[in-house]
Each structure stands twice: as C-alpha cells, then as structure tokens.
C-alpha positions as CSV (number, residue, x, y, z in Angstrom):
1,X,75.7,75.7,-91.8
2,X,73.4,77.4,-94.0
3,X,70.3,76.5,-91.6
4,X,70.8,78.7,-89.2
5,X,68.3,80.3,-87.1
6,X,68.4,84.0,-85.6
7,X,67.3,83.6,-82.0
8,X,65.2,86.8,-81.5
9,X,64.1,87.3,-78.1
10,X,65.6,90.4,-75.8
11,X,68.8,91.4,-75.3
12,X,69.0,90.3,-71.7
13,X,67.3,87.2,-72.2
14,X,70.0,86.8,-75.1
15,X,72.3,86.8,-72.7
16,X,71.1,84.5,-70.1
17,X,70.2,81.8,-73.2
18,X,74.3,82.3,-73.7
19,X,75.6,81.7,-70.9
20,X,73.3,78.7,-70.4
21,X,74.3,76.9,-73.8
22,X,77.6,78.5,-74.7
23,X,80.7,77.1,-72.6
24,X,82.3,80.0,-70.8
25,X,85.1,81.5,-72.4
26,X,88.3,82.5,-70.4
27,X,87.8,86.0,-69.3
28,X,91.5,87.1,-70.7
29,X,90.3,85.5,-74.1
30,X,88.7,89.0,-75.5
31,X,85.8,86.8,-77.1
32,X,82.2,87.0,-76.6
33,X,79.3,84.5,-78.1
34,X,76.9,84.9,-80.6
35,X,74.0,82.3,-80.5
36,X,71.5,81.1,-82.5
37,X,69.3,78.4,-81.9
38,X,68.5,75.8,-84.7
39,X,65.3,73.2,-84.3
40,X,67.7,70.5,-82.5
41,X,70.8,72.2,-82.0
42,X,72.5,75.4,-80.7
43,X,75.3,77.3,-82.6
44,X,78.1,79.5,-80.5
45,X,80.0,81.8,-82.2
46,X,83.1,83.0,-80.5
47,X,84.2,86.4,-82.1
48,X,86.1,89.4,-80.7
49,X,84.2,92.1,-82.8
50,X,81.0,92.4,-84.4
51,X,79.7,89.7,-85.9
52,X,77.0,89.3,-88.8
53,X,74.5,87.8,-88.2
54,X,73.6,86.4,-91.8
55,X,77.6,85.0,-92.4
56,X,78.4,84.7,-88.3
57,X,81.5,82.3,-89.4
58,X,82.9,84.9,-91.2
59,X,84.0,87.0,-88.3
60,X,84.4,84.1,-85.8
61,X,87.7,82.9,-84.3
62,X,86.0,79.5,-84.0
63,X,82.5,77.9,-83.5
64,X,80.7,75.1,-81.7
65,X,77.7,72.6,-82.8
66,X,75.8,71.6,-79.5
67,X,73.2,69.2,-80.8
68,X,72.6,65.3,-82.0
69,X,73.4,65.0,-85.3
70,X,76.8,67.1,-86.2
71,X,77.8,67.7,-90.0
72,X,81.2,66.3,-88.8
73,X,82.5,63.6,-91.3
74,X,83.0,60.6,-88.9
75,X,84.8,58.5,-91.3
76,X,88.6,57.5,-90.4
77,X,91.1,60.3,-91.6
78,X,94.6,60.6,-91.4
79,X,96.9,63.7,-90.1
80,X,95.2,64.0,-86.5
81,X,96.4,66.6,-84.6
82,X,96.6,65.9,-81.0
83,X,95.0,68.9,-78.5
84,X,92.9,69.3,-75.6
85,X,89.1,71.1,-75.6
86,X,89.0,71.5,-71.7
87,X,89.2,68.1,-70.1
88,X,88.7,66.2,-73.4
89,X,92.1,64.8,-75.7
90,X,90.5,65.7,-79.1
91,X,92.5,65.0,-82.6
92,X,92.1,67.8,-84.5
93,X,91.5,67.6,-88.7
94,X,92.0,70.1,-91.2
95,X,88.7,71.2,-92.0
96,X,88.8,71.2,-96.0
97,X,85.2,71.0,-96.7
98,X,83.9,74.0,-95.2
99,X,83.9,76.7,-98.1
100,X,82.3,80.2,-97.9
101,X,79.3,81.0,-99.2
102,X,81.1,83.2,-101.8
103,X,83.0,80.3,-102.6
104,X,86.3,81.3,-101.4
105,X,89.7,79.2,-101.1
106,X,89.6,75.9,-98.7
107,X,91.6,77.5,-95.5
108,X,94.9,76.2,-94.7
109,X,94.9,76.9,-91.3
110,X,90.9,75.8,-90.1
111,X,90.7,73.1,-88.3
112,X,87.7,71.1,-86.8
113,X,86.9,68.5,-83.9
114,X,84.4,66.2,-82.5
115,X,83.6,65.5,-78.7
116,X,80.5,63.1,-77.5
117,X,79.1,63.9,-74.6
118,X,77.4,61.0,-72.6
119,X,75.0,62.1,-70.3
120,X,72.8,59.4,-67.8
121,X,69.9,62.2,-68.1
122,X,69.7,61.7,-71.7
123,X,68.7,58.6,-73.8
124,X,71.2,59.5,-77.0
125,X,75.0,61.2,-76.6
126,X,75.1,65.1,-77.5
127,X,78.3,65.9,-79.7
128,X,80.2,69.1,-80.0
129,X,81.6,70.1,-83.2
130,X,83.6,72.5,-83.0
131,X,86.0,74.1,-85.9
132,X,88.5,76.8,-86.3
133,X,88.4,79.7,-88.6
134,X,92.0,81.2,-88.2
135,X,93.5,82.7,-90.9
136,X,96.8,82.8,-89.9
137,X,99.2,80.5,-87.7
138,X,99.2,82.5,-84.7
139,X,94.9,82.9,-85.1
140,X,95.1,79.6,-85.0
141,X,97.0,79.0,-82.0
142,X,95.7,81.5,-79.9
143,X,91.9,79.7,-80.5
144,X,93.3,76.5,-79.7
145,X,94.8,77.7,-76.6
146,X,92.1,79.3,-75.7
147,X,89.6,76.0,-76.3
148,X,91.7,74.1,-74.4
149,X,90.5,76.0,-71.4
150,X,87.0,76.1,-72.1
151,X,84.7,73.4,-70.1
152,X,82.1,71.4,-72.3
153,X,79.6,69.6,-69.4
C-alpha cells in the first residue's frame, strides 16, 4: 500500500467524500474513516484515534480497498475462516504478507478478505479488500464484529 495518495481538499468536503466512499460504521463502534484517494481506487481507514497520515495502517483497527484491481492474492489457500462483512459470507485468511514499512514481525492475529461487487451500472466487478490490523485476540474480534455490520453496496 505504499501508493497512497493524500486527498487534500477541505475539511468539510473531506467529510462528505467519506461518507460517500466509506461504508458507514456502526455508530456504537467508536471508529471514524480516514480516506485517501488513489488514481483507481479509494482507501478507508477505520481508526479510533489519530491516525498518520504517512503510515495510516499503523493506527487502523482495519482497512478497506474500494477499486478494480486489489493486491489480494486470489490463489486457492487453505485455513479459511468463515465470517460475515454485512450481508456477504466472506472466508477470512491470515494476512502473512503484509509487513510494516519498518519491517516488523508478520502479525498473528491480521486477517484479510475479498468481496466482488457486481454492479449492472458498471462494465467490470469492483472488489473490496479489506484486512485487519488487530494486535490482540479481542482487537481482532471486536473489528470483525464490527465489519459484520457494516453495508458494502
């Protein structure tokens, strides 16, 4: 994710671009977004704190890819674990090859997922990637609880 782009426009305009590309998050959840727009994809960044802006999946309980051609390794893999993103069943992975830029330790407890989104308005499926940055057990239940109420359309 190291082509990120800073979407620089006004604070309220920040907002509205947000809400219109980020899902909305359960109100009780304590998260807020942080977006950035790439050339053919959008980036959410759900975080309860601060979040900077040069390492935003540092800080993030868990992020989402909204675009057309995800980094997500499609080949067959084994371990699955079965869970819900809204109304979607998803099988969720471990999510070994994401590293830190500083090189840190694969996490034991990130996790990462795949839905395609077919659409009659558009001539190609969008996909969601979405992956979890927990660093604990219970960090990474409470984001998979909370993505199984959030609404991709």
């Amino acid at each position: 994710m190291s082509l990120l782009l800073a979407l620089a426009v006004p604070a309220d305009a920040w907002a509205t671009a947000t809400r219109a590309v980020c899902p909305p998050l359960p109100p009780a959840s304590g998260l807020r977004w942080l977006h950035q727009q790439g050339p053919d994809f959008e980036l959410c960044y759900a975080a309860r704190g601060p979040i900077d802006q040069n390492d935003p999946d540092r800080e993030a309980a868990f992020s989402v890819y909204l675009g057309n051609f995800s980094g997500f390794d499609r080949r067959p893999r084994t371990g699955g674990e079965s869970g819900r993103v809204g109304k979607f069943p998803v099988l969720w992975y471990a999510a070994n090859r994401y590293r830190s830029r500083d090189d840190r330790p694969r996490n034991s407890y990130a996790r990462e997922t795949l839905i395609v989104l077919l659409t009659p308005k558009r001539a190609y499926a969008r996909t969601v990637h979405i992956w979890i940055n927990a660093r604990s057990f219970t960090d990474l239940n409470d984001s998979l609880h909370i993505l199984s109420r959030v609404q991709f359309e």
